[in-house]
C-alpha positions as CSV (number, residue, x, y, z in Angstrom):
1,X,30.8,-6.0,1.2
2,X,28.9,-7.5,-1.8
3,X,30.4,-8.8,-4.5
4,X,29.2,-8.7,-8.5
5,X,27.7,-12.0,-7.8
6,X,25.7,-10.9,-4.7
7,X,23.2,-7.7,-5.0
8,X,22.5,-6.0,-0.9
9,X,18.9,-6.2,-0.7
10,X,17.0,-2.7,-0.6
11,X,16.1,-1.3,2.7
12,X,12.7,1.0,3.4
13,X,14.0,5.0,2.6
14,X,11.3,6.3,4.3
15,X,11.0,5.6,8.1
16,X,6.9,4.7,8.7
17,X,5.5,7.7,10.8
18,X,2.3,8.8,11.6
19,X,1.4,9.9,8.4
20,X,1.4,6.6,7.1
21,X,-1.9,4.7,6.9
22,X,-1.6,1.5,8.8
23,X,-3.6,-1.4,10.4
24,X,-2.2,-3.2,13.3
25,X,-0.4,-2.3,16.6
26,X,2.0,0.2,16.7
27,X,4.2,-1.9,18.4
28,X,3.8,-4.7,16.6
29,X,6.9,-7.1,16.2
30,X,6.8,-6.7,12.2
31,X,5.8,-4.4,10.0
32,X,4.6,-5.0,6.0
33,X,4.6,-1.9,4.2
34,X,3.4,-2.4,0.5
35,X,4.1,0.0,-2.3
36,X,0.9,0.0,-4.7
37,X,-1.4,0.7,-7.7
38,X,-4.9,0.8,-7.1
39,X,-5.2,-0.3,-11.0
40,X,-2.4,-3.2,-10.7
41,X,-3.8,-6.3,-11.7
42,X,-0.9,-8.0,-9.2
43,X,-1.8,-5.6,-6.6
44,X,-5.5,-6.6,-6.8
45,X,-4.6,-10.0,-6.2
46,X,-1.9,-9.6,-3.5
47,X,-4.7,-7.4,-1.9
48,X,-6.9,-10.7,-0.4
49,X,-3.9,-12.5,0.3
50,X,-2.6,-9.2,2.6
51,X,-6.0,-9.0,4.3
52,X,-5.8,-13.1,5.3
53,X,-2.0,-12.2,6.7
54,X,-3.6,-9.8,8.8
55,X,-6.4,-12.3,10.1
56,X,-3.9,-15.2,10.7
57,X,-0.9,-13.0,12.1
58,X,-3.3,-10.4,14.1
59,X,-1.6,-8.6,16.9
60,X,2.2,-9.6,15.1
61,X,1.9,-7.5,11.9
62,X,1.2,-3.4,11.2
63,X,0.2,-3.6,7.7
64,X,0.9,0.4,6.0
65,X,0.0,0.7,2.2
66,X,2.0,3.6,0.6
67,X,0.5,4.8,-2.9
68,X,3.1,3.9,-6.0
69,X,0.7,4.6,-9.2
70,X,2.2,3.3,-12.6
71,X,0.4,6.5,-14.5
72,X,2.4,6.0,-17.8
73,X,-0.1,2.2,-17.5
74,X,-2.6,2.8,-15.4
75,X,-4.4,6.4,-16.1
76,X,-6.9,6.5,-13.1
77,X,-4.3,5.1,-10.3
78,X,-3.3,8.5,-9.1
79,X,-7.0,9.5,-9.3
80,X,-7.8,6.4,-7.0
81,X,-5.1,7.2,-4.7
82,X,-6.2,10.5,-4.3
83,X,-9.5,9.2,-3.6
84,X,-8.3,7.1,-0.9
85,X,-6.3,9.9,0.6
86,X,-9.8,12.0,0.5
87,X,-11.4,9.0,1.9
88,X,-8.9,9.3,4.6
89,X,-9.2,12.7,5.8
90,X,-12.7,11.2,6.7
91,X,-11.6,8.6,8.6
92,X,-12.1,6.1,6.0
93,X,-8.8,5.3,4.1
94,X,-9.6,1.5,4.6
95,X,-12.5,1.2,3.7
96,X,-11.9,3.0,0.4
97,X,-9.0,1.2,0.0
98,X,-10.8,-2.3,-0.2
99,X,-13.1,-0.7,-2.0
100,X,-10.8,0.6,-5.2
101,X,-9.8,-3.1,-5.2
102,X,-12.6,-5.0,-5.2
103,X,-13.7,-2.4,-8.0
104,X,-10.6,-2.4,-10.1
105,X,-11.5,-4.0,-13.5
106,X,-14.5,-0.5,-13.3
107,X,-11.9,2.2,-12.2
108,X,-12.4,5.6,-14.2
109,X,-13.6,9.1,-12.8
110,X,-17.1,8.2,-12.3
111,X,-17.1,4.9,-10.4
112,X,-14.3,5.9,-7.8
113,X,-16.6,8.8,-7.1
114,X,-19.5,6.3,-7.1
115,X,-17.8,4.2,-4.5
116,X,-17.1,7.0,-2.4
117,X,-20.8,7.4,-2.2
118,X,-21.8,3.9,-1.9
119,X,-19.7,4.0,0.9
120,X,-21.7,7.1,2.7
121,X,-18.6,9.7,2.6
122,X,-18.8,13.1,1.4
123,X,-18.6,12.5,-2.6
124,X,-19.0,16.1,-3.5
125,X,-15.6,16.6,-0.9
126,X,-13.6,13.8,-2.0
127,X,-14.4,15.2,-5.9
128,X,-13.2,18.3,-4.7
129,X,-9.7,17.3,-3.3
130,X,-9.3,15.3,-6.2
131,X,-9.9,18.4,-8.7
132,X,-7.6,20.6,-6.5
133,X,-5.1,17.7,-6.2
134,X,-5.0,18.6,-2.4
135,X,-3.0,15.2,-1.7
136,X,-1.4,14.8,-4.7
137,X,1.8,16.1,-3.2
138,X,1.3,13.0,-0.8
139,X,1.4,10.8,-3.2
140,X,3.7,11.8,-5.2
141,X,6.2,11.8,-1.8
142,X,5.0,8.1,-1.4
143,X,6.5,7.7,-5.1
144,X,9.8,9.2,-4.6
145,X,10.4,7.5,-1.5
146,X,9.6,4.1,-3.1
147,X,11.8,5.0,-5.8
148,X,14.6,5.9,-3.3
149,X,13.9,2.6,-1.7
150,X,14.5,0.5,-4.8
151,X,10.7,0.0,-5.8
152,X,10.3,-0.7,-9.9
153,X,7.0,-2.1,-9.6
154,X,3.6,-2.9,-8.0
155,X,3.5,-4.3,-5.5
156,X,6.5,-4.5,-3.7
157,X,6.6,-5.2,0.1
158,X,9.1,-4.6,2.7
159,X,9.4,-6.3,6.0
160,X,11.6,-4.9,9.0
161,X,12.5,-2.2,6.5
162,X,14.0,-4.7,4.4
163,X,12.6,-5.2,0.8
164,X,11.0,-8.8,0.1
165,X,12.2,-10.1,-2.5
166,X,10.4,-13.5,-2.9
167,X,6.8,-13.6,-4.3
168,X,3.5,-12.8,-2.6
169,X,1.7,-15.8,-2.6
170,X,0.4,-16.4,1.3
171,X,2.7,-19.1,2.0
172,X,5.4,-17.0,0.7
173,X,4.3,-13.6,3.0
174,X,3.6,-15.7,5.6
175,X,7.4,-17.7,5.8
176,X,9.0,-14.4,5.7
177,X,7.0,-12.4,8.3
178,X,7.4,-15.4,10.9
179,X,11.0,-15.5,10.0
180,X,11.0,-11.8,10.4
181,X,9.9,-12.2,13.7
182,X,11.8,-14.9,14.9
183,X,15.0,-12.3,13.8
184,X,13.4,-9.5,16.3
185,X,13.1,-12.6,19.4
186,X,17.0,-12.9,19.1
């Protein structure tokens, strides 16, 4: 039991499933998931600190990005995630991803289309499912389930299920995955 002095920390609503997008084993003894904005300025710099977690703690981490866009701050976030989604249905999620990162600072209609052709997928398909908002209902179930998992803002991570609460600075990642799997060893 908690007391007013001591706050539970959130767990992860949403069980990860196939539906997810993820890099890593399956299997893996840890698993990140990040809740984020393609247009967060904090999320476009956690992003390079993520992908050198990955490279130092390959084979020990299964890294899932779930979409959380701050539209009220960030008007073509939901249109990027869409376009990832898009990107996804052809195999190409990741790529895409990295992508609407490394681009952030340009983000409007034009260049995430642009990207999606400078990346050889099928622009006039992905412009398509983001006019008919065909994963839009995706996203927005990404959203609630962040929201039911405590998530206020981009980017929040959670470990084991349980929300990380300390900052995402590589040092800081890297501390609690180890010590995240140290706890599934015991």
């Amino acid at each position: 039991m908690t007391t007013p002095l001591q706050t539970a920390s959130a767990r992860l609503a949403v069980p990860v499933t196939e539906r997810d997008h993820s890099l890593g084993p399956a299997d893996a003894p840890v698993t990140l998931v990040e809740y984020g904005d393609y247009q967060c300025p904090y999320c476009a710099g956690a992003h390079p600190i993520v992908g050198e977690l990955l490279r130092r703690r390959q084979g020990t981490i299964r890294f899932v990005f779930r979409h959380f866009p701050l539209t009220n701050v960030h008007p073509f976030a939901e249109m990027a995630a869409e376009a990832a989604e898009a990107a996804g249905a052809q195999s190409r999620f990741w790529p895409m991803h990295d992508w609407l990162f490394e681009h952030q600072p340009q983000l409007d209609a034009t260049t995430i289309l642009t990207g999606a052709e400078a990346l050889g997928l099928d622009d006039e398909a992905i412009a398509g499912a983001i006019r008919g908002h065909q994963y839009l209902a995706k996203i927005r179930s990404d959203f609630v389930g962040g929201v039911h998992s405590g998530v206020n803002g981009t980017p929040t991570f959670f470990i084991n299920g349980a929300r990380h609460d300390g900052g995402y600075a590589l040092e800081e990642l890297e501390f609690a995955v180890d010590q995240a799997e140290v706890d599934v060893e015991r």
